[in-house]
Residue, then its C-alpha position, 0 to 999 in steps of 0.5 A: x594312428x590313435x593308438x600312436x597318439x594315445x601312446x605318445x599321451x601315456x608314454x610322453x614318448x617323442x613320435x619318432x620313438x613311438x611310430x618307430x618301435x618294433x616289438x622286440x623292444x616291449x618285453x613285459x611291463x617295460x619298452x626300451x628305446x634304443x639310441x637311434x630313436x633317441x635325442x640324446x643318442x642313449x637307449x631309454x627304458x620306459x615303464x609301462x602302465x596297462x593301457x600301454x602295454x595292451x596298446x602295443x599288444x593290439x598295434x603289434x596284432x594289427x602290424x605284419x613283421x617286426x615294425x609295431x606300426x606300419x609305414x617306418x623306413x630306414x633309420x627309424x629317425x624319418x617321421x611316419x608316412x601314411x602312404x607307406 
């Protein structure tokens, strides 16, 4: 969980967008949220600073299969469950 939140201070990404993103979405220095995370219903590209990337390098080590952060079900609209 700190590196979600530290990566929603740096990102001033949503939670949502946050615990749901898989690896796939982070390709070199630029995340890109697709629609289903997003409010307004359109893919967003994020820059990323270093200590962002290198957090979601270290969540991505740390998380079996695509999900960056484990416990996200379904849609990717649910927020983040522990027991998951």
């Amino acid at each position: 969980m700190a590196r979600a939140i530290k990566l929603l201070i740096l990102t001033g990404a949503r939670v949502n967008e946050v615990i749901g993103a898989e690896k796939s979405e982070v390709t070199g220095n630029v995340w890109t949220k697709p629609a289903i995370r997003m409010k307004n219903n359109d893919p967003h590209t994020v820059p990323l600073a270093t200590a962002a990337k290198a957090l979601f390098g270290e969540a991505a080590a740390a998380s079996d299969g695509e999900r960056v952060f484990a416990g996200r079900t379904g849609s990717g609209r649910e927020t983040y469950d522990p027991k998951a």
